[in-house]
C-alpha positions as CSV (number, residue, x, y, z in Angstrom):
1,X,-73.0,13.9,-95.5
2,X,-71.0,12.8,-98.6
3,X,-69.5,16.4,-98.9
4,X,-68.4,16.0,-95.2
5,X,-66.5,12.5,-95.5
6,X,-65.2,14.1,-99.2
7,X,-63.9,17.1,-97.1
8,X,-62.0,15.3,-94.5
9,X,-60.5,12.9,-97.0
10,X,-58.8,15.9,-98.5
11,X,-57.5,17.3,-95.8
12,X,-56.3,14.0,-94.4
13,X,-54.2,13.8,-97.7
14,X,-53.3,17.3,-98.3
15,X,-52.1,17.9,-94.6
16,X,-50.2,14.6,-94.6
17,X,-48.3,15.4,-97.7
18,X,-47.0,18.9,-96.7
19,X,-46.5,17.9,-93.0
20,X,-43.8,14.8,-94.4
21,X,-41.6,17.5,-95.4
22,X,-38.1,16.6,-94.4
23,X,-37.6,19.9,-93.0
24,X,-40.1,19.0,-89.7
25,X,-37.9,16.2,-89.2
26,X,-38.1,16.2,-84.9
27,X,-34.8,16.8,-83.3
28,X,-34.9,14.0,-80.7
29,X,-35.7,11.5,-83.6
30,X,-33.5,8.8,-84.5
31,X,-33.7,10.4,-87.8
32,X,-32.8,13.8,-86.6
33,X,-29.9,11.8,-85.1
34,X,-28.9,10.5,-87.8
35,X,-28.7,13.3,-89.9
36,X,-26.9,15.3,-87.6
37,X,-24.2,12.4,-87.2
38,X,-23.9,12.5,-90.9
39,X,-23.4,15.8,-91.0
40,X,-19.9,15.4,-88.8
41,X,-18.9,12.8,-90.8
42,X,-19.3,14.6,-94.3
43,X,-17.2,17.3,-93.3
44,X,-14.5,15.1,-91.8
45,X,-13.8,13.3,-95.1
46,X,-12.2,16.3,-95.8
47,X,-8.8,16.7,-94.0
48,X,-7.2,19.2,-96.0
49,X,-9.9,21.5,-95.3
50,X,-8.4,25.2,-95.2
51,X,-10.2,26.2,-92.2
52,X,-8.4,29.7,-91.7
53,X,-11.4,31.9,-92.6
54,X,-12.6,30.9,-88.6
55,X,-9.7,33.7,-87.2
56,X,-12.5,36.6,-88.9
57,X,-15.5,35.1,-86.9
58,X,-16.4,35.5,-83.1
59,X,-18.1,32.0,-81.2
60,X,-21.3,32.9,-79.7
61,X,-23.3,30.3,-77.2
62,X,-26.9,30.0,-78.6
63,X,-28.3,27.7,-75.7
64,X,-28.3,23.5,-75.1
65,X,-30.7,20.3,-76.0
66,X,-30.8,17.5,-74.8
67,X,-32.7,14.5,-75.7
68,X,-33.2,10.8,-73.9
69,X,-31.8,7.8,-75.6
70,X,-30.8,4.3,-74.9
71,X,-27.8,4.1,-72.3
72,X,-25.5,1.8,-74.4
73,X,-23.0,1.2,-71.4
74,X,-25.7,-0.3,-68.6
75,X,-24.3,-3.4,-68.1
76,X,-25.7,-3.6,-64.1
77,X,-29.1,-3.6,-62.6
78,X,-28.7,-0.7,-61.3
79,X,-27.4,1.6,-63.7
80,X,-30.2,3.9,-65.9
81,X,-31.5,2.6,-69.1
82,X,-32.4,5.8,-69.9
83,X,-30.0,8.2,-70.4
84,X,-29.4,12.1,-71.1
85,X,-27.9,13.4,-74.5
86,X,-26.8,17.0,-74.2
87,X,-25.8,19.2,-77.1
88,X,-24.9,22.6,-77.3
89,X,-25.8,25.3,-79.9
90,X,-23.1,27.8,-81.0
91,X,-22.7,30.6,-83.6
92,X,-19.9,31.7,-85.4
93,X,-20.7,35.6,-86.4
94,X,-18.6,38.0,-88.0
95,X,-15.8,39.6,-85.7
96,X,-16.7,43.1,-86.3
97,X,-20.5,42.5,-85.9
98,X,-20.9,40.3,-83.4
99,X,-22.5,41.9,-80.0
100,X,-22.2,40.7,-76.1
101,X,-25.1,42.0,-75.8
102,X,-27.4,40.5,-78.4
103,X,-29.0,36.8,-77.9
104,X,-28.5,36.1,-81.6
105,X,-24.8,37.5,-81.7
106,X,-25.7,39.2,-85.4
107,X,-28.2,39.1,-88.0
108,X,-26.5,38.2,-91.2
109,X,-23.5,36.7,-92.5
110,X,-23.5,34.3,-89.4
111,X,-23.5,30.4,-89.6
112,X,-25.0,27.8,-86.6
113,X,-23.8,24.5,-85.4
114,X,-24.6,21.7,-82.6
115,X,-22.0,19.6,-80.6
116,X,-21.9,17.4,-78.1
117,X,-22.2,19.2,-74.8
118,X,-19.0,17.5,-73.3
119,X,-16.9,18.6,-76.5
120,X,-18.5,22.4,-76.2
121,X,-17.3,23.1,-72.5
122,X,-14.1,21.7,-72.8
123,X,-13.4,23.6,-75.9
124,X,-14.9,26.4,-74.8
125,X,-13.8,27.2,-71.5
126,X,-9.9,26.2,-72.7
127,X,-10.6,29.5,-75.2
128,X,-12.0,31.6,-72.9
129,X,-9.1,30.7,-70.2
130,X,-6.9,31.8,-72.3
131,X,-8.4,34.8,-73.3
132,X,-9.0,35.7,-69.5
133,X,-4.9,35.2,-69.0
134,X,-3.5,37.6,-71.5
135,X,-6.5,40.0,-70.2
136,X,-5.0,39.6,-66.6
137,X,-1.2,39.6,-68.0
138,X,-1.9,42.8,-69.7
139,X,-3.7,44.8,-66.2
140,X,-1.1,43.0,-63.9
141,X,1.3,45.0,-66.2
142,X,-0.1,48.2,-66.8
143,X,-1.7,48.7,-63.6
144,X,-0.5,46.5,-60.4
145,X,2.6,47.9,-59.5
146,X,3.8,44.8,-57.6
147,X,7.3,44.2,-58.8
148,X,9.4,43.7,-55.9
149,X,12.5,46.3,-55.9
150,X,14.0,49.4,-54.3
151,X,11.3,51.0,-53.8
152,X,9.4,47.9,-52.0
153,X,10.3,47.5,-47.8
154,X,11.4,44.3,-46.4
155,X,7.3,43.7,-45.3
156,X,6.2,43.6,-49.4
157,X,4.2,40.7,-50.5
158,X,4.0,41.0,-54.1
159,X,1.3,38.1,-54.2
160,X,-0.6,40.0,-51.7
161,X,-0.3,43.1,-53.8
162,X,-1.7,41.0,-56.7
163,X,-4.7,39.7,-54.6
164,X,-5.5,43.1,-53.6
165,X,-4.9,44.4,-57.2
166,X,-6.8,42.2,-59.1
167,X,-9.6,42.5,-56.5
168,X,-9.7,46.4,-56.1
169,X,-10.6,45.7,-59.8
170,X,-13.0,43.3,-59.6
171,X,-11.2,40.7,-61.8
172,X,-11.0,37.9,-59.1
173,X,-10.6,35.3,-62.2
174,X,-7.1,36.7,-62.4
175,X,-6.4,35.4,-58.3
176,X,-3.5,33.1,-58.2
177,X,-5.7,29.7,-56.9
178,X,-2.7,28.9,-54.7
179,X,-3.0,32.3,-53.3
180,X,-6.9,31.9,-52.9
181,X,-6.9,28.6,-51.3
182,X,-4.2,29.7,-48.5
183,X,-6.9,32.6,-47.8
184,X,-9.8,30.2,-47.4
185,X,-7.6,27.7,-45.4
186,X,-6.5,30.6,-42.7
187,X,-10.5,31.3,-42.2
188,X,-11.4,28.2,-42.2
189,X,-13.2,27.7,-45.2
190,X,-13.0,24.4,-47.4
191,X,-11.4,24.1,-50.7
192,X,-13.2,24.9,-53.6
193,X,-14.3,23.0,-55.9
194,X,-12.5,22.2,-58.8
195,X,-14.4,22.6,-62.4
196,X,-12.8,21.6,-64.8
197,X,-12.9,18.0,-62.7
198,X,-16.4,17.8,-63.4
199,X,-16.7,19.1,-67.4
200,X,-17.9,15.8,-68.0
201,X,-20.1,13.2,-65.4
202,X,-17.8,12.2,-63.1
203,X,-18.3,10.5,-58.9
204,X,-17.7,13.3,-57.1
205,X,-14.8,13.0,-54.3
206,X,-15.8,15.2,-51.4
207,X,-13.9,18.4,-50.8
208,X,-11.2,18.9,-48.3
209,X,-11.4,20.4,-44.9
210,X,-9.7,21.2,-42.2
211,X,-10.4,18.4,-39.8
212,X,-9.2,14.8,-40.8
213,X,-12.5,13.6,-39.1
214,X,-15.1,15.3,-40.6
215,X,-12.7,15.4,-44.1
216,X,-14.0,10.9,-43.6
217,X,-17.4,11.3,-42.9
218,X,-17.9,14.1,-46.2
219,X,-16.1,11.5,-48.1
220,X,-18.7,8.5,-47.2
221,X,-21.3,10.8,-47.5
222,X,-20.0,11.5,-51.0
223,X,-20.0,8.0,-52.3
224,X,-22.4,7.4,-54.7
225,X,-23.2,11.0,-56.0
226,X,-22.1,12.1,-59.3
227,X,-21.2,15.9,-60.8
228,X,-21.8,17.3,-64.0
229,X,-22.8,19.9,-66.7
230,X,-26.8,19.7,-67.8
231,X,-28.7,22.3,-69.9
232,X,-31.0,24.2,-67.6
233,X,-35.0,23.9,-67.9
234,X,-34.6,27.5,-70.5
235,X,-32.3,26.1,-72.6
236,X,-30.3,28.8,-72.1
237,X,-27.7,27.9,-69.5
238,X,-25.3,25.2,-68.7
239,X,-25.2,24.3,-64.9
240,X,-23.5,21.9,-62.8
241,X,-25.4,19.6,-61.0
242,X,-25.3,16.9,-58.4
243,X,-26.7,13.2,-59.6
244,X,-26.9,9.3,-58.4
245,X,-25.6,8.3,-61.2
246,X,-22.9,7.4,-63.5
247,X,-24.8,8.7,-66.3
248,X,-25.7,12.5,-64.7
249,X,-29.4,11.7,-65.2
250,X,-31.0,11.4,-62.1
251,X,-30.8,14.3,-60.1
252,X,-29.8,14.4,-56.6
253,X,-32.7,16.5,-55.4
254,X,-35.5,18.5,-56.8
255,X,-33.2,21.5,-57.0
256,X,-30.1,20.4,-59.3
257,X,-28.6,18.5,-56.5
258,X,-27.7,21.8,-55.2
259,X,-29.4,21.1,-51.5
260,X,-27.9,17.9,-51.5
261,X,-24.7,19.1,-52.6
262,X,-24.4,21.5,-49.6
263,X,-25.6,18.4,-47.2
264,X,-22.9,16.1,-48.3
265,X,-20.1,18.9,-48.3
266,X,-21.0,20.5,-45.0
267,X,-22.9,23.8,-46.5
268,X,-20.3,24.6,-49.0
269,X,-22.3,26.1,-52.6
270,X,-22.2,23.5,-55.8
271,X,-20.4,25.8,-58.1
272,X,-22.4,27.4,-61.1
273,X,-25.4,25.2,-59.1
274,X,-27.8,28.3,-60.0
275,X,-25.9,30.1,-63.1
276,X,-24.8,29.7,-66.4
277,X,-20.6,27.8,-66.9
278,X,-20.8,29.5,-70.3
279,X,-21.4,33.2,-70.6
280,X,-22.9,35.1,-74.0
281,X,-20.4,36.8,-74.6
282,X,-18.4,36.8,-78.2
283,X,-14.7,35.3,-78.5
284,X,-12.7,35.9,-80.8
285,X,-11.3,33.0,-83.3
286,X,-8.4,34.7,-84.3
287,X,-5.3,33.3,-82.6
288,X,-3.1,36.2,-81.0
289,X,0.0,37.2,-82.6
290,X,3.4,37.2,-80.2
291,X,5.0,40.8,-80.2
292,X,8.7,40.1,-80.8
293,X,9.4,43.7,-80.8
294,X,10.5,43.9,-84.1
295,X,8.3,46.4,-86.1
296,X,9.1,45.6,-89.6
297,X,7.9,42.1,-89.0
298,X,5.0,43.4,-87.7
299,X,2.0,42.2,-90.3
300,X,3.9,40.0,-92.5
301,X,2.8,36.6,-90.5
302,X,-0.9,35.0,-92.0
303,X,-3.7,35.0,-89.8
304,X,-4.6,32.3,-87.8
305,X,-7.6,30.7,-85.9
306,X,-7.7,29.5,-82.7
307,X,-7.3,25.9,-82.0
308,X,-10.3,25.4,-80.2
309,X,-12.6,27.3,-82.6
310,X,-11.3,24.9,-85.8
311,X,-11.6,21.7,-83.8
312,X,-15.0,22.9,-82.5
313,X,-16.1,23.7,-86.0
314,X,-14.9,20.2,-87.5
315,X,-16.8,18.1,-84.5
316,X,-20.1,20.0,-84.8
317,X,-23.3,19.4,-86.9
318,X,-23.5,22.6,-89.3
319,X,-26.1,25.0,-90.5
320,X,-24.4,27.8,-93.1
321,X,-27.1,29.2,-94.9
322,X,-25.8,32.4,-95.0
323,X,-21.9,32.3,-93.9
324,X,-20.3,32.7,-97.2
325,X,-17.2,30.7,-96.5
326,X,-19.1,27.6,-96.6
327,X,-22.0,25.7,-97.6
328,X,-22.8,22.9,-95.5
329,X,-26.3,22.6,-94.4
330,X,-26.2,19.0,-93.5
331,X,-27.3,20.1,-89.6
332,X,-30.3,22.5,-90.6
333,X,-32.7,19.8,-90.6
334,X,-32.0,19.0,-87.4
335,X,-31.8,22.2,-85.9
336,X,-35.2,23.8,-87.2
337,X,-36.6,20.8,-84.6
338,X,-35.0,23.2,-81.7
339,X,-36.8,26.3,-81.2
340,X,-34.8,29.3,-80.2
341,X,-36.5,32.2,-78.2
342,X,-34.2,35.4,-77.5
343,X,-35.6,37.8,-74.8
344,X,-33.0,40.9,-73.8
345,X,-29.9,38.8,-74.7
346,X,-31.3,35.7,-72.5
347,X,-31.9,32.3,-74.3
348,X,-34.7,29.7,-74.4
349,X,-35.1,26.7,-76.5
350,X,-37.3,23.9,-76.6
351,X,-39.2,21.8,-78.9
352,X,-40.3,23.3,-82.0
353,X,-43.5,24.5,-82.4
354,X,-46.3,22.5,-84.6
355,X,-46.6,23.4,-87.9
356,X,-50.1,26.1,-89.1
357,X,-51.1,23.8,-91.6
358,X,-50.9,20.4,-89.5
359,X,-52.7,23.0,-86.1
360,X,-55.8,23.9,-88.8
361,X,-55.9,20.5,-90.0
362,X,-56.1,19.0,-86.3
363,X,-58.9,22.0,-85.8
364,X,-61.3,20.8,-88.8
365,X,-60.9,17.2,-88.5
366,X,-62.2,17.7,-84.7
367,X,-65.0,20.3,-85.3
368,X,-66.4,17.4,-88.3
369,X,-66.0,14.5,-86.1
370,X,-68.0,16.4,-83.5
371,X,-70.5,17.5,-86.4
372,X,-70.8,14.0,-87.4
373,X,-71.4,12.7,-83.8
374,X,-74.2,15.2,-83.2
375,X,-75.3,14.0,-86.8
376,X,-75.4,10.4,-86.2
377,X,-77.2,11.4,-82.8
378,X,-80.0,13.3,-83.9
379,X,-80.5,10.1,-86.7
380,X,-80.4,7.6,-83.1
381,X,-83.0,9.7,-81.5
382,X,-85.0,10.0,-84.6
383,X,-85.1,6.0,-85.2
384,X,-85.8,5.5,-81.4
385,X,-89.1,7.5,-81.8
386,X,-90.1,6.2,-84.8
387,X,-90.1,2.7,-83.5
388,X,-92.2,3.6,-80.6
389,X,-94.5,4.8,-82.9
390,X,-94.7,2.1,-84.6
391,X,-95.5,-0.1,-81.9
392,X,-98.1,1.4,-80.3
C-alpha cells in the first residue's frame, strides 16, 4: 500500500513538472494572449525594419481561431458579454516552392503568423483584387477583341462584348459590376450584395429591389440583424454570416444565418454563406513592376513587396523557425495551442491535442485510485465480518 501512495506521488510531481512547460501554454489563455500581443509589439519597436525580403515569399491562408473573451464595449443590457475573437493563420512560403495545391503551402524554408481576422480579410482580399485586375487587363487585351472601330457596325456593344468575353472564359470576376447589376435589374433580380460592406461586423441594410414596397418591408425586416466574417466549425474557411448582434456572435439561425438571411431578403443567397471568402491559393509578395517600354531600364529598379504583404507581416503574431530572413518566435507559443490538420489541400484546426505524458499520467492515477477503492473495500467487508463474529 505504501509502494502505491509512493508511486502516485511521483507521478503527480514528475507529470506536473514536464506538463508546466511554457510551450503547452493554451491558445485561448489569457497568457496565450498575452504573449501573442507581445509578440506584435516587439517587432513594431522596430520601424526601420528593412522588410524587402517579403517580395521572394508567396502568402498562403493556413485556417482561423477564434476564442471567447470579455466584450469590453457592452455598455447596454442587451448587448453580449461574451464575445467572439477571430484570428487568422497565414504562411509566408518561398515563391518558387509554394503550391495551390498543398494545405501546408511548402515544407521548409516557410515562416507562420496569426492576425486578427478583421486585419487578414481586408488585407488580403485588397491583394488578391488586385492580382485578379492585371489578370483580367491582360485577357481583355490579348483575347477580347472589343475595341470599338472600323471593323465594329453601328449595333456593337463593347461592354456587352466584354460580358460575353469574360464569361465564355469563365472569369466572371473580371464582369464590370455596373454591367452585372443592369443585367440582374432587367430580369428582375435584386442587387447583390456588397462584400467588402461586411469585412468586418456591421447591421446589415437590406438589399434593393425593384418595388419601393417591398424594398420598406426587407428593410424593417432587416433591422436588428448583423453581417460578418466567422471561421467555420473546420477551421478551415472564412464565411459570412448573419447575426443579432453588434458583436457577430450570436447567430441568426442554426445554419450561419443563411436561412434567415434569405427570409429577410426575399430568397436572395448570403454570399460565401456555405464557402470559403479566402481561397488556398498562393499570392505573390512581390509588387509588380510598370513596363515603360523602355528595355535598357528593364531590371535596373530593386524589388519590391507588396503593401499589403509588409503591413500584414508587421500586424501579425510570428513563428520563424525556419524562414532564414528572420528570427522572431515570439508567436510559436501561442500557435502550438492550435492544432492544424491538412487533408488533400483542405484545413482543420482546433484545440491542441493533450500532451502523452500528461494522457498516461491521467491513465495510472485512475487505474490506482480504482485499485485503492477496491482495496479499501475488501478491508470494509473484512472488518464487517469480523465484528459479527465477534458478537455472536
Amino acid at each position: 500500500m505504501k509502494l502505491t501512495v509512493a508511486l502516485i506521488a511521483s507521478l503527480v510531481t514528475g507529470a506536473f513538472s514536464k506538463e508546466m512547460s511554457i510551450k503547452e501554454v493554451k491558445a485561448d489563455s489569457k497568457f496565450g494572449m498575452d504573449l501573442l500581443s507581445k509578440s506584435r509589439r516587439v517587432e513594431g519597436d522596430d520601424d526601420a525594419a528593412d522588410n524587402t525580403w517579403i517580395s521572394g515569399f508567396a502568402l498562403k491562408f493556413q485556417g482561423c481561431h477564434h476564442i471567447a473573451q470579455w466584450n469590453q464595449d457592452a455598455d447596454d443590457e442587451e448587448d453580449v458579454r461574451i464575445e467572439t475573437k477571430r484570428l487568422a493563420r497565414f504562411r509566408l512560403c518561398p515563391v518558387s516552392s509554394c503550391s495551390d495545391q498543398s494545405g501546408s503551402g511548402c515544407k521548409s524554408g516557410y515562416g507562420d503568423y496569426i492576425v486578427d481576422m478583421d486585419d487578414f480579410l481586408a488585407s488580403y482580399l485588397e491583394n488578391k483584387q488586385e492580382v485578379e485586375e492585371e489578370a483580367c487587363e491582360t485577357y481583355r487585351e490579348y483575347n477580347c477583341d472589343c475595341e470599338d472601330g472600323d471593323d465594329k457596325d453601328d449595333a456593337f456593344n463593347g461592354e456587352k462584348c466584354e460580358y460575353q468575353c469574360f464569361t465564355n472564359a469563365g472569369m466572371t470576376e473580371c464582369i464590370d459590376e455596373d454591367y452585372y447589376g443592369y443585367q440582374n435589374q432587367n430580369n428582375g433580380q435584386a442587387e447583390q450584395l456588397d462584400v467588402d460592406d461586411y469585412l468586418v461586423c456591421a447591421a446589415y441594410e437590406g438589399v434593393e429591389q425593384n418595388d419601393d414596397a417591398n424594398n420598406r418591408k426587407l428593410e424593417d425586416d432587416a433591422a436588428g440583424n448583423y453581417i460578418g466574417p466567422y471561421c467555420s466549425d473546420s477551421g478551415g474557411e472564412i464565411r459570412l454570416g448573419m447575426f443579432t448582434d453588434d458583436a457577430c456572435t450570436v447567430f441568426a439561425d442554426d445554419y450561419g444565418g443563411r436561412v434567415a438571411f434569405s427570409e429577410i431578403s426575399g430568397g436572395a443567397s448570403l454570399p460565401y454563406g456555405s464557402s470559403s471568402i479566402v481561397d488556398t491559393k498562393c499570392y505573390s509578395c512581390e509588387e509588380a513592376q510598370e513596363n515603360n517600354g523602355d528595355d535598357a531600364n528593364n531590371g535596373d529598379d530593386a524589388v519590391e513587396a507588396k503593401e499589403v504583404c509588409t503591413e500584414m507581416y508587421e500586424a501579425s503574431g510570428k513563428c520563424e523557425q525556419d524562414i532564414g530572413y528572420s528570427y522572431n518566435q515570439n508567436a510559436c507559443t501561442y500557435m502550438e495551442g492550435i492544432k492544424m490538420t491538412r487533408k488533400d489541400g483542405l484545413l482543420f484546426t482546433g484545440a491542441a491535442t493533450a500532451n502523452a505524458v500528461a494522457g498516461t499520467f491521467i491513465v495510472i492515477f485512475g487505474v490506482s485510485f480504482a485499485m485503492l477503492g477496491s482495496y479499501v473495500y475488501y478491508l470494509k467487508t473484512k472488518l464487517d465480518r469480523g465484528s459479527i463474529n465477534l458478537s455472536d
